[in-house]
N, C-alpha and C positions, 0 to 999 in steps of 0.2 A: 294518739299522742305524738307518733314522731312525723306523722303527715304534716301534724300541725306544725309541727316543728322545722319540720323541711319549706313550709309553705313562707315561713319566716325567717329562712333564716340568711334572705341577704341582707337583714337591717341585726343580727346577734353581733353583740361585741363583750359579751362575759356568759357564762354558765357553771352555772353551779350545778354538783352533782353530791347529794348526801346519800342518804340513804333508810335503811336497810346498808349494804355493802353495795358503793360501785360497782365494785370492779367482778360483782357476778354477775351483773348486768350488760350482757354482750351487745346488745343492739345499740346501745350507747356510743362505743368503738364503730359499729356499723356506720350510725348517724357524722357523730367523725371523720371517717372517711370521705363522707359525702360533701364533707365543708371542701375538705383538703381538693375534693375531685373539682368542684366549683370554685376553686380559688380564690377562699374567701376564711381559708385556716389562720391567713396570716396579721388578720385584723381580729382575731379574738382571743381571750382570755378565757382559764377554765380552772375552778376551784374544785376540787375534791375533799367529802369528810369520809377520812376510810378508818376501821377498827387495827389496822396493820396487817392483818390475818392471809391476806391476798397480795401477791405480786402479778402484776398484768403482763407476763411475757411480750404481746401481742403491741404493748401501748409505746413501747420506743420507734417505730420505724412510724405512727402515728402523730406523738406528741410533741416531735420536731419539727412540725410543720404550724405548731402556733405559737404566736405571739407570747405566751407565756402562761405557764402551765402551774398552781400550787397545789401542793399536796399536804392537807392539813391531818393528823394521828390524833384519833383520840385516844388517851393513852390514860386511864384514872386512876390506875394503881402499877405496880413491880412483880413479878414472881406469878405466887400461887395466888397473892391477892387479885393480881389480874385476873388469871381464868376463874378466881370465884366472883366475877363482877362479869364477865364476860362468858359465859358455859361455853366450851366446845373449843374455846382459845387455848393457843399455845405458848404460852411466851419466849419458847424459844426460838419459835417459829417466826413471830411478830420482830422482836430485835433482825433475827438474818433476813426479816423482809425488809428492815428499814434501812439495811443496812447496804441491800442491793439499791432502794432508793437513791442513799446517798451516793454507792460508785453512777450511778444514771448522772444522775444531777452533776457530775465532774465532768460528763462531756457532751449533755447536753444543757447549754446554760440558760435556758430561760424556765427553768425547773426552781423553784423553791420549797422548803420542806417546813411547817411547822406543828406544832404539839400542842392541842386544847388536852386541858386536866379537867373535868367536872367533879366540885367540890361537892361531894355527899358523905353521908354517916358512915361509910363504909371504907373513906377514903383519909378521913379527915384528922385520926390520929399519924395517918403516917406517909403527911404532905412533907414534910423534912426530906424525908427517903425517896420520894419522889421526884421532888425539885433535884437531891443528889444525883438521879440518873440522869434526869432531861439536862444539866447541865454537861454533861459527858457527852453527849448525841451533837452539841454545837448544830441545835437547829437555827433556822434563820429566826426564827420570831415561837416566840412564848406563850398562850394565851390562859389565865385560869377562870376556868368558870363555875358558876354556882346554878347548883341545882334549886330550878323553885317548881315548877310544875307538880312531878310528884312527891307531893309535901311531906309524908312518908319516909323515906328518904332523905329531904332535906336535913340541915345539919341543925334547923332547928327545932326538929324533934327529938332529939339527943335529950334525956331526961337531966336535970340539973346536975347532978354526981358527974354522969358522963364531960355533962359540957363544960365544971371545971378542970376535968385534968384535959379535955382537947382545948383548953384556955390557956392551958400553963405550958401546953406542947406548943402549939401556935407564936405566942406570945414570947416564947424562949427560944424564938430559933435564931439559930446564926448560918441559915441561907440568907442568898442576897435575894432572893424572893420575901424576904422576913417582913419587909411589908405590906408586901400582898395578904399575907398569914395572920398580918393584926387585922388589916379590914375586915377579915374573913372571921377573924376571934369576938370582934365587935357585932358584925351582923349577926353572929349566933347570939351571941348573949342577951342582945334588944328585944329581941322575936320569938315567938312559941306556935309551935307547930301541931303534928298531930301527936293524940294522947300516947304517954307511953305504954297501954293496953295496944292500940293498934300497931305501935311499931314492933313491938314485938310480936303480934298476928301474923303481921306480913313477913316479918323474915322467918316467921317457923312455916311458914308457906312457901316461900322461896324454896326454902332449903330441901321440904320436900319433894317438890316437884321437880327440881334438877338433881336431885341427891348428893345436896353437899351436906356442909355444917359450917357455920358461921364460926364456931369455936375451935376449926380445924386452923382456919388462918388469919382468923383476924380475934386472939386468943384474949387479950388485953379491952377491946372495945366489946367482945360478948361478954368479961365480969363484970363490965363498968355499967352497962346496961340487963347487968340482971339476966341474960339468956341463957340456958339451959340446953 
């Protein structure tokens, strides 16, 4: 993959880097390198989607040598609701990473910083609280996204009960994302997902296998949905 990649890469001029997590992906940093040594860092562009979890010590004396560098957070909940969406996350950890991002970003300036939210069932009572942080971080740019792949998950498998009170949570915000929050109140309530027998299969499977509990921190959306 990175022969291929070197074999091409006097005609790159963007690269995207998702993941799993970047930034454990050393050979990446390597392959960079190799732009910069061929003089050819300075005509490209590079997107990163990182969990926060990781600060690349390694990537400043690198990512000054291109054209302009983003760094997108997926970031889908606050607190303990984060590490229960994320296992093995630390949230405190995740803030002092972004936080180092941001002193980067103050003197190297072709750095930009922004925050995808994935809107799912686990998220979606408590987008208000969410939108209040990411508004505090003064990233460059916003993005929310909705989960459709696994339908599961999505917010339109939320059993009716459920998805009137995440309606009237939605629908009553006084964020300025608050219309992002109706689009998102409407596409729940048009659409039907999977049965609420399997949504709640899969999160007493979650829970098991990583050993949490759903009703530890997200206490409010496990009565709404009936979980135990």
């Amino acid at each position: 993959f990175w022969d291929e990649l070197k074999d091409n890469m006097h005609s790159l001029r963007y690269i995207e880097f998702t993941g799993g997590e970047p930034f454990m992906i050393a050979e990446h940093f390597k392959f960079l390198q190799t732009l910069i040594d061929n003089n050819l860092s300075q005509n490209i562009e590079i997107h990163y989607n990182t969990n926060g979890t990781l600060y690349p010590e390694e990537a400043e004396e690198i990512w000054k040598h291109f054209k302009h560098v983003e760094i997108a957070f997926s970031i889908d909940d606050v607190g303990k609701r984060f590490e229960y969406q994320r296992t093995g996350a630390d949230w405190y950890r995740v803030q002092s990473n972004i936080q180092r991002f941001k002193k980067l970003q103050e003197h190297l300036h072709n750095i930009s910083l922004q925050v995808c939210c994935t809107i799912n069932i686990f998220n979606v009572y408590y987008l208000e609280e969410v939108a209040n942080w990411i508004d505090t971080q003064e990233f460059d740019f916003v993005y929310w996204n909705m989960l459709h792949d696994a339908q599961v998950h999505s917010i339109i498998s939320l059993p009716k009960e459920a998805k009137v009170i995440a309606y009237d949570k939605l629908t009553n915000s006084t964020s300025k994302h608050a219309e992002e929050f109706k689009r998102t109140a409407n596409f729940m309530m048009q659409r039907e997902g999977a049965s609420h027998y399997d949504l709640l299969l899969d999160i007493k499977k979650l829970d098991q296998r990583r050993g949490h509990s759903l009703s530890n921190h997200h206490n409010e959306l496990a009565k709404a949905i009936g979980y135990e």
